[in-house]
C-alpha positions in Angstrom: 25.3 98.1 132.5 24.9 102.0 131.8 26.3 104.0 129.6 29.4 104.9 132.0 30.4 100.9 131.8 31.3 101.4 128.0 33.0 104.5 129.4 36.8 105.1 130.2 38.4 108.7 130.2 36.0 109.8 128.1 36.1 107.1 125.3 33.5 105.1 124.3 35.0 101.0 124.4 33.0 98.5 122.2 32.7 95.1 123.5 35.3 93.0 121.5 34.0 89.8 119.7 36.8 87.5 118.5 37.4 83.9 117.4 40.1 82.7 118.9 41.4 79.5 116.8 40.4 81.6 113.5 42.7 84.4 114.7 45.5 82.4 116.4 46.1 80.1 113.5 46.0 83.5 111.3 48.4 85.5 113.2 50.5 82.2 113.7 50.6 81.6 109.9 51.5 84.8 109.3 54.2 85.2 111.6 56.2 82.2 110.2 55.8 82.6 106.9 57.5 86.2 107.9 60.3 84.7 110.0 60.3 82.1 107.3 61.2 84.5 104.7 63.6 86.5 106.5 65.5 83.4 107.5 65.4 82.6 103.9 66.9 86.5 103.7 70.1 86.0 106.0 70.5 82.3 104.6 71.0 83.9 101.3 72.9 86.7 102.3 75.6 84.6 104.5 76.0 81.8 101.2 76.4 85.1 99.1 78.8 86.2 101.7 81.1 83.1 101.3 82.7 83.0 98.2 83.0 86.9 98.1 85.6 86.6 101.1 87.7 83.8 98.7 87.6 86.0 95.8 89.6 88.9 95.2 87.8 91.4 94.7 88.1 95.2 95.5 85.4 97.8 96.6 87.2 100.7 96.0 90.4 102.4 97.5 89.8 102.7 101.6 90.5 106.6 102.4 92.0 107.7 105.4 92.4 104.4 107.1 95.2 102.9 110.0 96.5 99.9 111.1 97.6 99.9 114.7 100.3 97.3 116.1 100.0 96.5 120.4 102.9 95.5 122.6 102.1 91.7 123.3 99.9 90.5 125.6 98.4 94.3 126.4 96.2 96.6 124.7 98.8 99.5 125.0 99.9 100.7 120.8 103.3 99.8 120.2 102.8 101.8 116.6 99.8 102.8 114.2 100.4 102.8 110.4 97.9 105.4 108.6 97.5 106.5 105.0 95.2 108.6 103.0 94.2 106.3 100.6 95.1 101.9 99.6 94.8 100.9 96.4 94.6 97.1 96.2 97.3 95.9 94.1 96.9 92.2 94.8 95.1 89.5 97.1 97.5 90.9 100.5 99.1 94.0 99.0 97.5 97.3 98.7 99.9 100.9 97.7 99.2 103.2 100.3 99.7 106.4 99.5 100.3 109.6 101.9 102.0 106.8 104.3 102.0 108.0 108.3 104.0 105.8 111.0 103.9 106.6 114.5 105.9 104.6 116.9 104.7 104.7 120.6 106.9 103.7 124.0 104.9 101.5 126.7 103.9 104.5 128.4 101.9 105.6 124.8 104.4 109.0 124.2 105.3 109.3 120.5 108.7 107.9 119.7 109.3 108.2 116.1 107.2 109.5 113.2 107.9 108.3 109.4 106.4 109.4 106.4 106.5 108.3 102.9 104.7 109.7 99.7 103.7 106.4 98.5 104.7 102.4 99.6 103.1 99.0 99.3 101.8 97.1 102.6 101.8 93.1 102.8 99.0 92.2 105.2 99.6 89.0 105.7 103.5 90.0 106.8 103.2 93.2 108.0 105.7 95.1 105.8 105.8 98.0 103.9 108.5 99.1 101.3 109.2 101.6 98.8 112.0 102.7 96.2 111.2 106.5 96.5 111.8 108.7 99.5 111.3 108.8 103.4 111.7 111.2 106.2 111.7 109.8 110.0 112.0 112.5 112.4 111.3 112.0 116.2 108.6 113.4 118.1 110.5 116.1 119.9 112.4 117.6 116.6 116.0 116.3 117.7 116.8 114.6 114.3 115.5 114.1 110.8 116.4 111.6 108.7 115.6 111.6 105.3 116.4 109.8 102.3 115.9 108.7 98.3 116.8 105.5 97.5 114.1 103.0 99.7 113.4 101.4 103.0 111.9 98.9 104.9 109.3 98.9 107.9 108.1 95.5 110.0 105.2 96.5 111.6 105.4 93.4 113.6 108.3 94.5 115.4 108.7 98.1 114.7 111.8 97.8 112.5 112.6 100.2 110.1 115.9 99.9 107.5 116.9 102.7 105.4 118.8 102.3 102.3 121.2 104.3 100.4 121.3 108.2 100.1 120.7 108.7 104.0 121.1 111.9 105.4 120.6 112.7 108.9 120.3 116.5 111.1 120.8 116.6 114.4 119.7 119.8 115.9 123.1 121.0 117.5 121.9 121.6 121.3 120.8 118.4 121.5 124.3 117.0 121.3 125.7 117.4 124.4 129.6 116.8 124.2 131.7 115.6 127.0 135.4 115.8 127.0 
Protein backbone atom coordinates (compact mmCIF):
# COMPACT_ATOMS: atom_id res chain seq x y z
CA UNK A 1 0.00 0.00 0.00
CA UNK A 2 1.36 3.46 -1.26
CA UNK A 3 1.24 6.54 -0.16
CA UNK A 4 -2.21 7.39 -2.10
CA UNK A 5 -3.90 4.40 0.18
CA UNK A 6 -3.47 6.65 3.44
CA UNK A 7 -4.77 9.29 1.09
CA UNK A 8 -8.42 10.72 0.74
CA UNK A 9 -9.15 14.40 -0.62
CA UNK A 10 -5.96 15.36 0.21
CA UNK A 11 -5.81 14.15 3.91
CA UNK A 12 -3.52 12.00 5.19
CA UNK A 13 -5.85 9.01 7.37
CA UNK A 14 -3.84 7.05 10.06
CA UNK A 15 -4.67 3.55 10.51
CA UNK A 16 -6.94 3.41 13.79
CA UNK A 17 -5.86 0.92 16.57
CA UNK A 18 -8.51 0.45 19.22
CA UNK A 19 -9.50 -2.02 21.95
CA UNK A 20 -12.75 -2.73 21.76
CA UNK A 21 -14.03 -4.19 25.32
CA UNK A 22 -11.58 -1.44 26.95
CA UNK A 23 -13.44 1.26 25.00
CA UNK A 24 -17.06 -0.18 25.05
CA UNK A 25 -17.17 -0.78 28.78
CA UNK A 26 -15.60 2.95 29.03
CA UNK A 27 -17.99 4.68 26.81
CA UNK A 28 -20.77 2.42 28.36
CA UNK A 29 -19.85 3.45 31.88
CA UNK A 30 -19.78 6.78 31.07
CA UNK A 31 -22.95 7.11 29.40
CA UNK A 32 -24.97 5.76 32.38
CA UNK A 33 -23.48 7.28 34.95
CA UNK A 34 -24.62 10.55 32.69
CA UNK A 35 -28.14 9.33 32.07
CA UNK A 36 -27.85 8.21 35.70
CA UNK A 37 -27.37 11.59 36.96
CA UNK A 38 -29.72 13.38 34.84
CA UNK A 39 -32.45 10.96 35.80
CA UNK A 40 -31.46 11.72 39.28
CA UNK A 41 -31.91 15.65 37.89
CA UNK A 42 -35.72 15.35 36.76
CA UNK A 43 -36.44 12.91 39.79
CA UNK A 44 -35.47 15.73 41.91
CA UNK A 45 -37.02 18.31 40.11
CA UNK A 46 -40.57 16.64 39.72
CA UNK A 47 -40.56 15.69 43.91
CA UNK A 48 -39.51 19.49 44.26
CA UNK A 49 -42.35 20.14 41.91
CA UNK A 50 -44.98 18.42 44.16
CA UNK A 51 -45.50 20.15 47.14
CA UNK A 52 -44.97 23.57 45.49
CA UNK A 53 -48.31 23.03 43.54
CA UNK A 54 -50.09 22.30 47.29
CA UNK A 55 -48.58 25.29 48.77
CA UNK A 56 -49.66 28.72 48.20
CA UNK A 57 -47.32 30.35 47.13
CA UNK A 58 -47.03 33.45 44.74
CA UNK A 59 -44.36 34.26 42.02
CA UNK A 60 -45.10 37.58 41.51
CA UNK A 61 -48.23 39.60 39.98
CA UNK A 62 -48.89 37.96 36.17
CA UNK A 63 -48.90 41.20 33.74
CA UNK A 64 -51.06 41.48 30.91
CA UNK A 65 -52.66 38.08 31.09
CA UNK A 66 -56.49 36.55 29.88
CA UNK A 67 -58.69 34.03 30.54
CA UNK A 68 -60.79 32.96 27.65
CA UNK A 69 -64.33 31.11 28.18
CA UNK A 70 -65.55 28.61 24.83
CA UNK A 71 -69.21 27.82 23.93
CA UNK A 72 -69.51 24.08 24.96
CA UNK A 73 -68.43 21.33 23.21
CA UNK A 74 -66.49 23.82 20.43
CA UNK A 75 -63.38 25.71 20.39
CA UNK A 76 -65.25 28.89 19.23
CA UNK A 77 -64.71 31.99 22.50
CA UNK A 78 -67.86 32.59 24.00
CA UNK A 79 -65.85 35.56 26.06
CA UNK A 80 -62.11 36.41 27.12
CA UNK A 81 -61.39 38.09 30.53
CA UNK A 82 -58.01 40.16 30.34
CA UNK A 83 -56.24 42.49 32.88
CA UNK A 84 -53.08 44.25 33.22
CA UNK A 85 -51.87 42.91 36.18
CA UNK A 86 -53.32 39.83 39.23
CA UNK A 87 -52.25 40.21 42.47
CA UNK A 88 -52.84 37.02 44.38
CA UNK A 89 -54.88 37.62 47.26
CA UNK A 90 -55.53 34.08 48.36
CA UNK A 91 -55.24 30.26 47.33
CA UNK A 92 -58.24 30.98 44.13
CA UNK A 93 -58.50 34.74 44.30
CA UNK A 94 -56.23 37.09 42.64
CA UNK A 95 -57.34 41.40 42.25
CA UNK A 96 -57.03 42.08 38.83
CA UNK A 97 -56.56 45.35 38.08
CA UNK A 98 -57.13 47.25 34.59
CA UNK A 99 -60.11 44.50 34.11
CA UNK A 100 -61.18 43.86 30.13
CA UNK A 101 -64.28 41.65 29.22
CA UNK A 102 -65.19 40.86 25.80
CA UNK A 103 -68.20 38.84 25.08
CA UNK A 104 -68.23 37.14 21.62
CA UNK A 105 -71.49 35.63 19.57
CA UNK A 106 -71.05 32.02 17.90
CA UNK A 107 -69.95 33.52 14.83
CA UNK A 108 -66.76 35.24 17.03
CA UNK A 109 -68.11 39.16 16.42
CA UNK A 110 -67.71 41.22 19.62
CA UNK A 111 -70.90 41.53 21.53
CA UNK A 112 -70.26 43.46 24.68
CA UNK A 113 -67.16 44.99 26.12
CA UNK A 114 -66.82 45.71 30.15
CA UNK A 115 -64.30 47.37 31.94
CA UNK A 116 -63.52 47.80 35.44
CA UNK A 117 -60.56 49.72 37.17
CA UNK A 118 -59.91 47.05 39.67
CA UNK A 119 -62.09 43.51 40.74
CA UNK A 120 -61.30 40.22 42.32
CA UNK A 121 -61.54 36.81 40.19
CA UNK A 122 -62.41 33.34 41.88
CA UNK A 123 -60.76 30.68 39.76
CA UNK A 124 -62.21 27.94 40.93
CA UNK A 125 -65.91 29.64 40.24
CA UNK A 126 -65.30 31.81 37.60
CA UNK A 127 -66.54 35.09 39.09
CA UNK A 128 -65.36 38.42 39.38
CA UNK A 129 -66.87 41.26 41.58
CA UNK A 130 -66.13 44.61 42.66
CA UNK A 131 -67.68 47.52 44.87
CA UNK A 132 -66.19 50.41 42.66
CA UNK A 133 -67.29 51.29 39.18
CA UNK A 134 -68.03 49.66 35.73
CA UNK A 135 -68.72 50.74 32.18
CA UNK A 136 -70.23 48.00 29.64
CA UNK A 137 -70.70 49.45 26.27
CA UNK A 138 -71.39 47.25 23.13
CA UNK A 139 -69.15 46.83 20.39
CA UNK A 140 -70.87 49.03 17.83
CA UNK A 141 -71.23 52.23 20.36
CA UNK A 142 -75.19 51.89 20.67
CA UNK A 143 -75.33 52.07 24.54
CA UNK A 144 -73.04 52.63 27.51
CA UNK A 145 -73.77 51.70 30.74
CA UNK A 146 -71.95 52.72 33.45
CA UNK A 147 -72.18 52.68 37.06
CA UNK A 148 -70.69 53.15 40.97
CA UNK A 149 -71.95 51.04 43.30
CA UNK A 150 -70.66 47.14 42.17
CA UNK A 151 -71.38 44.19 39.87
CA UNK A 152 -71.13 40.83 39.21
CA UNK A 153 -69.69 38.80 36.16
CA UNK A 154 -69.97 34.65 35.75
CA UNK A 155 -67.65 33.89 33.31
CA UNK A 156 -69.11 30.48 33.10
CA UNK A 157 -72.13 31.66 31.62
CA UNK A 158 -71.47 35.17 30.61
CA UNK A 159 -73.65 36.85 33.19
CA UNK A 160 -73.21 40.12 34.22
CA UNK A 161 -75.48 41.97 37.21
CA UNK A 162 -75.10 45.52 37.86
CA UNK A 163 -75.99 47.08 41.04
CA UNK A 164 -77.20 50.34 42.20
CA UNK A 165 -76.33 53.81 40.66
CA UNK A 166 -76.89 52.46 36.90
CA UNK A 167 -76.97 54.84 34.26
CA UNK A 168 -77.43 53.98 30.80
CA UNK A 169 -77.05 56.17 27.00
CA UNK A 170 -78.60 55.13 24.24
CA UNK A 171 -77.35 56.83 21.20
CA UNK A 172 -80.70 58.44 19.93
CA UNK A 173 -80.67 57.06 16.15
CA UNK A 174 -80.45 53.78 17.27
CA UNK A 175 -83.87 53.94 18.76
CA UNK A 176 -86.03 53.44 16.12
CA UNK A 177 -89.74 54.37 17.31
CA UNK A 178 -92.84 52.94 15.83
CA UNK A 179 -96.16 54.27 16.46
Amino acid sequence: MGRRDQEVYGLRMKPMICKTNRMTRAGSWAWQRGLSRRLALLWLVLIAGIPLSAQNISFGSPKNFSIPDYYAGSNKKRSVMTGLQAIPQSANQVLIKGLHIETYDRAGVTNLIVEAPECQFDYSSKNAWSAGPLQVRDALGRFTLTNDAGFLWKQTNSYLSVSNKVRVTIRRDMLKLQF
